[in-house]
C-alpha positions as CSV (number, residue, x, y, z in Angstrom):
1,X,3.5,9.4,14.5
2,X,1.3,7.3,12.7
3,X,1.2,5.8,9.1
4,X,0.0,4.8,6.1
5,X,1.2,2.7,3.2
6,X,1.1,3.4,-0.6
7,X,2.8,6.9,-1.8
8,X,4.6,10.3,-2.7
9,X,8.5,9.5,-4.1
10,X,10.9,9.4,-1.1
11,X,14.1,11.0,-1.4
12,X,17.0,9.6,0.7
13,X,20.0,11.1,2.1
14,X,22.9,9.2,3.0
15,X,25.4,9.4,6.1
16,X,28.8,7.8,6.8
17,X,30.2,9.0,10.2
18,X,33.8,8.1,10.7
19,X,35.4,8.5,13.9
20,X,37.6,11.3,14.0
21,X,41.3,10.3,15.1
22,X,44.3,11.9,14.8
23,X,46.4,11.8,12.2
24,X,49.8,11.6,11.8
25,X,53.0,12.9,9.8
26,X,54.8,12.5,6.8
27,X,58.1,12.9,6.1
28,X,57.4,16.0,4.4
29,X,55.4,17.4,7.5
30,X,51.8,16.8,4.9
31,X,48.7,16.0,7.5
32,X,47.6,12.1,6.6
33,X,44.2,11.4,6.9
34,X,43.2,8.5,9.4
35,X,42.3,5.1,7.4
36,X,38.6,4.4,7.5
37,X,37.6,2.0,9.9
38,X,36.3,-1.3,9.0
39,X,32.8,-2.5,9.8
40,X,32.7,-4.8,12.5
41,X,29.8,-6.9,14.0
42,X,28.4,-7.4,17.3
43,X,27.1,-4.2,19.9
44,X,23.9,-3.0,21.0
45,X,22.4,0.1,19.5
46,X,20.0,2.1,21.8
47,X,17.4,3.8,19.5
48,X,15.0,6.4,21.5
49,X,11.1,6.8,20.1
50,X,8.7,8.9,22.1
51,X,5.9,6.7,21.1
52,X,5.7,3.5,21.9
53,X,4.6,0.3,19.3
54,X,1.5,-1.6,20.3
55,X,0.6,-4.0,18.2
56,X,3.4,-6.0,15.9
57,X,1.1,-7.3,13.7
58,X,1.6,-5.6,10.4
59,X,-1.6,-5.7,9.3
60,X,-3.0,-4.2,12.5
61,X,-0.4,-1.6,13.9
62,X,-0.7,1.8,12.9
63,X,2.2,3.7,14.3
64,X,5.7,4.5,12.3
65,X,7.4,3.1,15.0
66,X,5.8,-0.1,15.0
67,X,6.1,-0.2,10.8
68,X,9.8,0.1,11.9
69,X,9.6,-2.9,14.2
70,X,8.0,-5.4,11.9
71,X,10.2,-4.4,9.1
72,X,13.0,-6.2,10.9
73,X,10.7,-8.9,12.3
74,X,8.6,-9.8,8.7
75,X,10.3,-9.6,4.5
76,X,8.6,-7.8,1.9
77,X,8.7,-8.7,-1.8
78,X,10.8,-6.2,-2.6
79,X,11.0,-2.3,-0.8
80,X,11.1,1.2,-2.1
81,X,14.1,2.5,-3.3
82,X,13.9,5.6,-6.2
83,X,17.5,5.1,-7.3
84,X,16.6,2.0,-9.2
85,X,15.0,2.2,-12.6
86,X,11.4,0.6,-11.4
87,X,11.7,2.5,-7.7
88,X,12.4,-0.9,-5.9
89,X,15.0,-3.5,-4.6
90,X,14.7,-7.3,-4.2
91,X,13.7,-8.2,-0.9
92,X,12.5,-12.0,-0.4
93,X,11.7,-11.8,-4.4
94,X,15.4,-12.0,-5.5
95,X,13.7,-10.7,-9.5
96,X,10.4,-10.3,-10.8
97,X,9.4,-9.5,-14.3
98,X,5.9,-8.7,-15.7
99,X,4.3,-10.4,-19.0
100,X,4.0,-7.9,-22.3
101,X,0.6,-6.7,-21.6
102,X,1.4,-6.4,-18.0
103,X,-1.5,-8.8,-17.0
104,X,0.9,-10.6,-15.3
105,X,4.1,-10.8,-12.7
106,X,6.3,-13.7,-11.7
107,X,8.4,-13.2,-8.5
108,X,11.3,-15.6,-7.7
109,X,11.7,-16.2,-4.2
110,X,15.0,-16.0,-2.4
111,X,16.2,-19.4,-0.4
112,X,14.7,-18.2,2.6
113,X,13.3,-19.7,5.8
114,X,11.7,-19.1,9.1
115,X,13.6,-18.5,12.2
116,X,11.8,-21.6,13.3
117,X,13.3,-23.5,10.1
118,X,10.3,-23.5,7.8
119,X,10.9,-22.4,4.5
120,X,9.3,-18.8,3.1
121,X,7.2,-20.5,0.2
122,X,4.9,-18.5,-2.7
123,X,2.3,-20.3,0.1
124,X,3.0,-17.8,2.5
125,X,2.5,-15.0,-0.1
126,X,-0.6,-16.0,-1.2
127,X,-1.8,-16.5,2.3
128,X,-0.7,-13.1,2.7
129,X,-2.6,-11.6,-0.1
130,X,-5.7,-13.7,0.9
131,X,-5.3,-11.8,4.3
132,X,-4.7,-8.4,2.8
133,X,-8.0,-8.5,1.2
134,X,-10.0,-10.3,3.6
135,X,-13.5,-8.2,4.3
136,X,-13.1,-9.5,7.8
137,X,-10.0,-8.5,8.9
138,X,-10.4,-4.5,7.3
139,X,-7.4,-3.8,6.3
140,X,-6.8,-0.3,5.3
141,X,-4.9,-0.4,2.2
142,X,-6.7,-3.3,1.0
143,X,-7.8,-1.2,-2.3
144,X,-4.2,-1.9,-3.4
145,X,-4.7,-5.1,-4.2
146,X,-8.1,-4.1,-5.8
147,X,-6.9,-5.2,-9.5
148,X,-5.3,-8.5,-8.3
149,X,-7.3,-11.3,-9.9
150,X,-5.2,-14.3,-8.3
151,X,-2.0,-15.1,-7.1
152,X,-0.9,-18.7,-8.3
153,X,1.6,-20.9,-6.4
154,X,3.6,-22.6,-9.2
155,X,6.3,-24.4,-6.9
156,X,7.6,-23.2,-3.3
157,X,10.1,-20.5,-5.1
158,X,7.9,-19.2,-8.0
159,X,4.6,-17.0,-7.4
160,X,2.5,-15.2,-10.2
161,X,0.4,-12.2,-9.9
162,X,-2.4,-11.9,-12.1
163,X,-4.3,-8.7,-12.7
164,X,-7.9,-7.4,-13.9
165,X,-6.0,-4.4,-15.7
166,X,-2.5,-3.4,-15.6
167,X,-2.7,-0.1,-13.3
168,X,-0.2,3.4,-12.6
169,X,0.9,1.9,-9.2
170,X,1.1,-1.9,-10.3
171,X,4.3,-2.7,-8.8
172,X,4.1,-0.7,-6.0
173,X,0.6,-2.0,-5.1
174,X,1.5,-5.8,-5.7
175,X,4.7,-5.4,-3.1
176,X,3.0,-3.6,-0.6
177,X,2.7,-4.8,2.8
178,X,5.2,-7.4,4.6
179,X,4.5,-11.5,3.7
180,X,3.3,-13.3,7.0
181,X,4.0,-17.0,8.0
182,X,1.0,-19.5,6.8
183,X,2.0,-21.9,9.4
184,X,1.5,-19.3,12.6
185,X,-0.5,-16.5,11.6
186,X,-3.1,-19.3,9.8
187,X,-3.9,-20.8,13.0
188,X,-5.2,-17.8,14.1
189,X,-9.1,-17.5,12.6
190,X,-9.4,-13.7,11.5
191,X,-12.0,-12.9,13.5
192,X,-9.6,-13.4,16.3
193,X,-6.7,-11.3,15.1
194,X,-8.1,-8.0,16.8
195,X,-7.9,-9.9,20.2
196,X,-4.9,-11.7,19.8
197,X,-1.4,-11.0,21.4
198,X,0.8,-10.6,18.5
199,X,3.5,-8.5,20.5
200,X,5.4,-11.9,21.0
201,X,5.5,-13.3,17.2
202,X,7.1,-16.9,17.6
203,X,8.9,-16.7,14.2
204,X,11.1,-14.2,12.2
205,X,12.0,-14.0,8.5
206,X,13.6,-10.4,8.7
207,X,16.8,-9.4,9.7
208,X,16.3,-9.7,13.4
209,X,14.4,-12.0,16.0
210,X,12.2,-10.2,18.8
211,X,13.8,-10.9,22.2
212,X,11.2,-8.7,24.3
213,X,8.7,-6.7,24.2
214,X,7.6,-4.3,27.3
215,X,4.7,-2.4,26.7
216,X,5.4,1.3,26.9
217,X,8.8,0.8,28.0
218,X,10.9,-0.9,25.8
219,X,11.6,-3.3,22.2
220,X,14.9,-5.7,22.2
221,X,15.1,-7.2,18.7
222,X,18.6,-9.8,18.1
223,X,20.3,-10.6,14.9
224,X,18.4,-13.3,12.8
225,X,21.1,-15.5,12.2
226,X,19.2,-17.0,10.0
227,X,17.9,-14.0,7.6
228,X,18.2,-14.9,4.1
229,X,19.8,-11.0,3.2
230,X,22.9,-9.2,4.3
231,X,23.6,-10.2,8.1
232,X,23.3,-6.8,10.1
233,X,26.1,-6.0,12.0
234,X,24.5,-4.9,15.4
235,X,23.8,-7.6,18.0
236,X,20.8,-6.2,18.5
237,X,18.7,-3.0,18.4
238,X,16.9,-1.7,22.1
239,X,14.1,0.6,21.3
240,X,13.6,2.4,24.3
241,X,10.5,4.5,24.7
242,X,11.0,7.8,26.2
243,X,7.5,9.9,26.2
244,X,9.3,13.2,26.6
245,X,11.6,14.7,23.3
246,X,13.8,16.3,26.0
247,X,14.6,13.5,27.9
248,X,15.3,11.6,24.7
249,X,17.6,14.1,24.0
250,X,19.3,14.4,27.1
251,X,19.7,10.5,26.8
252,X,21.5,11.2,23.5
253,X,23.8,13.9,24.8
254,X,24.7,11.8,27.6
255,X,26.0,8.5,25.4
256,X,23.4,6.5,26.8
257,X,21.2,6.4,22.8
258,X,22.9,6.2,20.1
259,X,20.4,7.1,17.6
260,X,16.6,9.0,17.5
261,X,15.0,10.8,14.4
262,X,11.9,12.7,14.6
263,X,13.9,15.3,16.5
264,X,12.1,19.1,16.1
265,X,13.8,21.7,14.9
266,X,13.7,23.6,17.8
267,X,15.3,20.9,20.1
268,X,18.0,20.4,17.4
269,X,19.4,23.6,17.8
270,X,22.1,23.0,20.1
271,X,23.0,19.8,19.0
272,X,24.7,21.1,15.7
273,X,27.3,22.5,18.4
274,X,27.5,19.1,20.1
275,X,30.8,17.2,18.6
276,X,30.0,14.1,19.8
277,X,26.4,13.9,17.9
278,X,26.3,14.0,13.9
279,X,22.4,15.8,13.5
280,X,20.8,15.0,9.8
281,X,18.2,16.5,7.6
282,X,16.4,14.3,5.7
283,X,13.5,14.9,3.5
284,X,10.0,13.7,4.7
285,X,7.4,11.9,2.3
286,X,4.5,12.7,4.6
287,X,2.4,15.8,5.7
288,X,1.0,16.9,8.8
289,X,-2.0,18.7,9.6
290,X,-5.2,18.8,11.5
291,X,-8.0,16.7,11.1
292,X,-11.0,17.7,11.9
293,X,-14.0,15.5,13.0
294,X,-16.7,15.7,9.8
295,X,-19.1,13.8,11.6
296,X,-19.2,16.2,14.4
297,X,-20.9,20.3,14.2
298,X,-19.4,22.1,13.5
299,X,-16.9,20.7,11.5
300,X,-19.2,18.8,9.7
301,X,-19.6,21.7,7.0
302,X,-17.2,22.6,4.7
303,X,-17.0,26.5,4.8
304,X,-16.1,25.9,8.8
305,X,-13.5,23.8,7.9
306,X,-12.4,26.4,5.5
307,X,-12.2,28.8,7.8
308,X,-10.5,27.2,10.3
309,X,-7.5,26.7,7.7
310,X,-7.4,30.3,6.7
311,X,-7.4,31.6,10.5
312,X,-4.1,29.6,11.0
313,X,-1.1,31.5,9.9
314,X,1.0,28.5,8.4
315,X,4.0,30.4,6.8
316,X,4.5,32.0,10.1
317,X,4.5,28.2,11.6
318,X,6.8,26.8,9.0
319,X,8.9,29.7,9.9
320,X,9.0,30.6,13.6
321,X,8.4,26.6,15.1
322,X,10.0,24.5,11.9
323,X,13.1,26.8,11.6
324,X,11.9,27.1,7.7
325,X,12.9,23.6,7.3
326,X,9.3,22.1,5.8
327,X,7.0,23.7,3.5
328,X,3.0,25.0,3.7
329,X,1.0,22.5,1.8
330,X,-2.7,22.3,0.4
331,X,-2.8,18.8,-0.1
332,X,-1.8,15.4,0.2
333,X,0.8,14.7,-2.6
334,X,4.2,16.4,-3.0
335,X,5.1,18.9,-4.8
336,X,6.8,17.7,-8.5
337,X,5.3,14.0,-8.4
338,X,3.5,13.3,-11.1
339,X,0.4,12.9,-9.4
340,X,0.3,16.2,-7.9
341,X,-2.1,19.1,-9.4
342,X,0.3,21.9,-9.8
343,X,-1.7,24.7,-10.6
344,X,-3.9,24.3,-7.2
345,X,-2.4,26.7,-4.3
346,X,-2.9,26.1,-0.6
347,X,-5.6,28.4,1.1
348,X,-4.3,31.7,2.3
349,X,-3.6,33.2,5.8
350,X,-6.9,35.0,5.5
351,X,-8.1,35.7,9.2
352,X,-10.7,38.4,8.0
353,X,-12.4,35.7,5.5
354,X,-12.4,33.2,8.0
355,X,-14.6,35.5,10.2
356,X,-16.9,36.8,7.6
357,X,-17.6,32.4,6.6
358,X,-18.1,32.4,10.9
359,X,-20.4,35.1,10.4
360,X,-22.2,33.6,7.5
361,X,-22.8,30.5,9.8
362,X,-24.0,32.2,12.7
363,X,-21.1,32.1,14.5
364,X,-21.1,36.0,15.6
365,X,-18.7,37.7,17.9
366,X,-19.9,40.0,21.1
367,X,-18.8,43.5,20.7
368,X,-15.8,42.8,22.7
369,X,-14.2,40.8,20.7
370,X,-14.0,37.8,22.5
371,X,-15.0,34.3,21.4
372,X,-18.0,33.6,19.3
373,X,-21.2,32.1,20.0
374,X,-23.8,30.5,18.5
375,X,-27.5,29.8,20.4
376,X,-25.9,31.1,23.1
377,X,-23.1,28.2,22.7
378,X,-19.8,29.5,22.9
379,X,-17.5,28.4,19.9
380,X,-14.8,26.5,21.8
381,X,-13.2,23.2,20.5
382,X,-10.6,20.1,22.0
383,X,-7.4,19.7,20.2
384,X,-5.6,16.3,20.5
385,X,-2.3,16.4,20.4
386,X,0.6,13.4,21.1
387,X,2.2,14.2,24.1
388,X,6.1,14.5,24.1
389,X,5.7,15.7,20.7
390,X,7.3,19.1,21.1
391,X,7.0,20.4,17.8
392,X,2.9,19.6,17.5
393,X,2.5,21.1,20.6
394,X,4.3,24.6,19.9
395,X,2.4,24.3,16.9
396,X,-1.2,24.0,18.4
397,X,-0.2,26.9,20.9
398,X,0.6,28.9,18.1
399,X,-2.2,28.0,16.4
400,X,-4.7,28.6,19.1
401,X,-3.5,32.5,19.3
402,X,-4.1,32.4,15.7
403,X,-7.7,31.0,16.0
404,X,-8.2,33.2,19.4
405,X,-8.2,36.1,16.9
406,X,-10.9,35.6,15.1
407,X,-13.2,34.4,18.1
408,X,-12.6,30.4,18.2
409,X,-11.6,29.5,21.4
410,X,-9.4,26.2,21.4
411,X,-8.2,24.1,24.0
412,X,-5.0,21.4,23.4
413,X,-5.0,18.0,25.2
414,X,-2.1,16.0,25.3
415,X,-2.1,12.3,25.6
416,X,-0.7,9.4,25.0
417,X,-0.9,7.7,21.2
418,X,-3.2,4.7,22.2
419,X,-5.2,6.9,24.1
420,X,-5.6,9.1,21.0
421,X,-6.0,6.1,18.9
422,X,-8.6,4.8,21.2
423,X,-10.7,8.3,21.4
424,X,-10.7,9.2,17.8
425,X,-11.9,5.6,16.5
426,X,-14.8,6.2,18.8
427,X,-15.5,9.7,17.4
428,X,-14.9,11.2,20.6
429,X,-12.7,14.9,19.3
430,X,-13.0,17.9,17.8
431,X,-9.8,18.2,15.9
432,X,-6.6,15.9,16.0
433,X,-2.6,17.1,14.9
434,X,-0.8,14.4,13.3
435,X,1.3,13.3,10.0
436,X,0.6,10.6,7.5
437,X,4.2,8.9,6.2
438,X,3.9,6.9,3.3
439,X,6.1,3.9,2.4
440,X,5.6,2.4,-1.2
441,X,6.0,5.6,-3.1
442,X,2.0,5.6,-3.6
443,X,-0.1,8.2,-1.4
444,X,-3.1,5.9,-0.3
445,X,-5.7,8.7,-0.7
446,X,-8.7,6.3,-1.1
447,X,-7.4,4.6,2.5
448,X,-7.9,8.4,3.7
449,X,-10.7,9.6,2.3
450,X,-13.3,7.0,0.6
451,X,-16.1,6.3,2.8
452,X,-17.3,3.4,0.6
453,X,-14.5,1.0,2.0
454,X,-13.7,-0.6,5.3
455,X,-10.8,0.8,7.1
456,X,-9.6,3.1,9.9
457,X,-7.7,5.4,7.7
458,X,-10.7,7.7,6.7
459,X,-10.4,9.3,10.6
460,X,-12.3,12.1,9.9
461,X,-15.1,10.1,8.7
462,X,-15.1,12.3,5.3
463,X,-18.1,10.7,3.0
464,X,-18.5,12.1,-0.7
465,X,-20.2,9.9,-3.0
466,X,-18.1,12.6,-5.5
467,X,-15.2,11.4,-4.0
468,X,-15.8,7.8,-3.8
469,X,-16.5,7.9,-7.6
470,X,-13.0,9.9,-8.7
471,X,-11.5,7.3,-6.4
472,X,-12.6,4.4,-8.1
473,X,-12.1,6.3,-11.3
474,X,-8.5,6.9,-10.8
475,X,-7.5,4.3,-9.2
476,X,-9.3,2.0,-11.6
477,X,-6.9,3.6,-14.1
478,X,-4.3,1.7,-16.5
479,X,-2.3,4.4,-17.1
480,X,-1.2,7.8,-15.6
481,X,-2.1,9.8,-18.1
482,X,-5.5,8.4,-17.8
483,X,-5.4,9.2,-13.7
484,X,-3.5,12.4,-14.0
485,X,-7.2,14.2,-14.6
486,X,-8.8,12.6,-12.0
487,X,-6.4,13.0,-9.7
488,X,-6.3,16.3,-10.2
489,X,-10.4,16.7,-9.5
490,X,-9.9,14.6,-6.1
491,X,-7.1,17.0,-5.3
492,X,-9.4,20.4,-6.1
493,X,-12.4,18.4,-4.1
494,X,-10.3,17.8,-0.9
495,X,-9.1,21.5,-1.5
496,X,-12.9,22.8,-1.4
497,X,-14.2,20.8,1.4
498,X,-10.7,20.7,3.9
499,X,-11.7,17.3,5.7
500,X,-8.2,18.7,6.9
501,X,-6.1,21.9,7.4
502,X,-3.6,20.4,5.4
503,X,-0.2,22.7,7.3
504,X,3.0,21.7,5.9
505,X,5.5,19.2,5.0
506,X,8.8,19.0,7.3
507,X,11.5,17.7,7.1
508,X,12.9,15.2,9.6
509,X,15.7,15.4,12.0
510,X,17.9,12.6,12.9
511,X,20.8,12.7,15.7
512,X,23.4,10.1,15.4
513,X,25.7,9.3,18.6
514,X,29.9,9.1,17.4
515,X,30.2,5.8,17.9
516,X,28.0,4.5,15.5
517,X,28.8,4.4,12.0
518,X,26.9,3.8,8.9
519,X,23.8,5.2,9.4
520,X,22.1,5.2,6.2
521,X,19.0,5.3,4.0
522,X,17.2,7.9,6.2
523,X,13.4,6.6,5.6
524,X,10.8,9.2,7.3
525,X,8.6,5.9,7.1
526,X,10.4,3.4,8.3
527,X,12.8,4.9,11.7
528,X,14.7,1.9,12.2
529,X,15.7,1.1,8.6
530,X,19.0,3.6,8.8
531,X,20.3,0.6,11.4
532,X,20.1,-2.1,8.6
533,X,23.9,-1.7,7.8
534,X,25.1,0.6,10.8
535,X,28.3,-0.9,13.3
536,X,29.3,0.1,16.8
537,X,32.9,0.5,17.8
């Protein structure tokens, strides 16, 4: 799964799992309950991830699994948490507080240091922020720091933001992105970063240290026992990749993994009966859907695109494949933020429009009713899909019945992510089934969809000087009630011209093995953060 930062409001569910015990007798014959057990440090917990991290750079990887992996390796300011009045928790800035006209923001750093002693100065943040916005390095999300002026060191402890304007997402875009270490990631000129080897960082300043990294086989982080927060219990955390959901899942059924998420519904279904697994529903702040490639015929015009979505039956997905736990969407924020343009509905199932817009286009289908053709061309497109993802792939099988129906021939391939990652940055698909998870509570749309910035977010290669405009527009914004409109306007743009068949949002799945207690703080965008504060027997 890949993703994105900046975003929709995350909900979280919590989960204590006590070990069941039995319990003794009174004198009056009254059942007592068994004591809870007492947190205790030191284990290994096995975490399964069908995809496997490549890069542990955060300003390069692109995954959810490797987001997961430098949370624990690199601190942010502070992280999202919507329980809290302003949506967020210290993390290496112990407070912050912003001037009256919100022009500026002072951070106070925690006492903090590098696992190779250095101290975590305001240096390294504004090193950071010089690298977020760098033109050569291309960040995606750099437009979050758009409205950032300067940030001045005033000693090692104290840094201050100062903005252009203040903005909707100030706080959210000022914290985003994990604070990097001057002293090592300095000595590296940018225009080297793509080339270098970052999967074997030489310094820490999360809660845990990387031990080893195997590519496409395995991830052994060990307790920082230096880290500046709460010491984590675990010893350490193996992320072991297993390509295949049902082997993952076999693993977890057979006490060799004590924790995966990202479990599909389907799969799931017989571990409910399994007593020695806990299985959790948590909500997701993402979406998935199918991009399409606009710089490609022909999906390169809009009515296509629209058809495409209304040929796909996406009820009958969320239903039949999702076990009715996710929603159809027509967009990319979530329903009851703010931000979100309630009065626009998703496209309908409408197989008999999507083959009269077919028609229009020249698309026409042979008496028979078989696929369509155009020039003599038959109508036939690729599919990428992640393989071991089970629930993408039922989906895209569905969905290609669907499409067969109205004369589009489809065919699904299934690879492996950095394969994917490699053939859709050179252009090479048709259409590609994936999820965007966001992790600051902002939904980056400009990342996705301008075509004016640098960045490999925009995947479709959407470009709409109409687009770019509202973008800037909103996002130039001080206020939400000055954004709200123009939000809305991007939202009933992207509806109109379906860069994507937006499907649905689902909710995630994670299994917990019975010996592990604690899991909390279920994070759809960040998979190993429910380990933070977990124990092993």
């Amino acid at each position: 799964m890949m993703t994105l930062r900046g975003w929709a409001a995350l909900a979280l569910a919590t989960l204590s799992l006590f070990l069941a015990a039995c319990s003794g007798g009174s004198d009056d014959g009254a059942a007592t309950p068994p004591a809870p057990l007492e947190p205790r440090s030191g284990g290994i917990a096995v975490v399964g991830s069908i995809t496997a991290p490549e890069n542990l750079n955060p300003y390069l990887g692109m995954s959810t699994i490797e987001s997961g992996v430098q949370r624990r390796l690199f601190p942010a300011l502070a992280y999202r948490d919507p329980s809290r009045p302003d949506g967020h928790r210290p993390g290496l800035a112990e407070s912050w507080s912003f001037s009256e006209d919100r022009l500026t923001c002072t951070f106070k750093l925690a006492d903090a240091r590098w696992s190779d002693g250095k101290p975590i100065t305001a240096s390294d943040v504004r090193f950071t922020w010089q690298t977020q916005i760098s033109a050569e390095l291309r960040w995606p999300s750099a437009g979050s720091k758009e409205l950032i002026r300067d940030v001045e060191v005033v000693d090692p402890r104290t840094v201050v933001f100062h903005y252009e304007k203040q903005s909707p997402y100030q706080l959210e875009d000022t914290v985003d992105g994990m604070i990097l270490p001057e002293h090592v990631f300095g000595a590296v000129p940018l225009a080297e970063w793509r080339e270098h080897d970052w999967n074997n960082p030489p310094v820490s300043g999360g809660p845990y240290l990387l031990e080893e990294f195997r590519a496409a086989d395995s991830v052994r982080l060990v307790r920082n026992p230096d880290y500046f927060g709460p010491p984590a219990y675990l010893d350490e955390i193996l992320l072991r990749i297993v390509p295949l959901q049902s082997n993952l899942i076999a693993q977890l059924r057979a006490g060799e993994m004590h924790y995966a998420d990202g479990i599909s519904a389907r799969s799931a279904q017989p571990l409910y009966r399994d007593d020695r697994l806990q299985v959790v529903e948590f909500d997701s702040a993402g979406f998935e859907f199918i991009a399409w490639n606009n710089r490609r015929a022909p999906m390169n015009d809009r009515r296509f695109r629209q058809a495409m979505t209304m040929a796909i039956n996406r009820e009958a997905l969320v239903e039949e494949i999702l076990f009715d736990k996710g929603s159809v969407t027509g967009g990319p924020f979530r329903q009851g933020t703010w931000e979100q343009d309630s009065d626009l509905e998703p496209w309908p199932y409408d197989p008999d429009q999507a083959g009269r817009l077919l028609d229009e286009l020249g698309w026409t289908r042979p008496a028979d009713g078989g696929t369509r053709r155009k020039d003599g061309k038959p109508l036939t497109l690729e599919i990428l899909v992640q393989s071991g993802n089970e629930r993408r792939e039922a989906v895209l099988i569905a969905a290609q019945a669907q499409l067969a129906r109205v004369g589009i021939e489809i065919g699904i391939t299934s690879l492996e992510f950095g394969t994917i990652r490699s053939r859709v940055g050179q252009g090479d698909y048709d259409g590609l089934i994936q999820s965007w998870t966001f992790t600051t509570g902002k939904v980056d749309i400009e990342a996705l969809f301008a075509s004016h910035r640098p960045g490999e977010m925009n995947i479709v290669g959407y470009d709409s000087q109409v687009m770019n405009d509202l973008l800037d527009r909103a996002y130039g914004s001080e206020t939400r009630e000055q954004a709200k409109p123009l939000l809305d306007e991007i939202q009933q743009l992207l509806h109109r011209d379906q860069p994507y068949s937006f499907l649905y949002r689902v909710g995630r799945i994670g299994v917990v093995q019975e010996r592990i207690h604690d899991v909390a703080g279920f994070d759809a965008a960040d998979p190993l953060g429910p380990l933070d504060r977990a124990w092993l027997e």
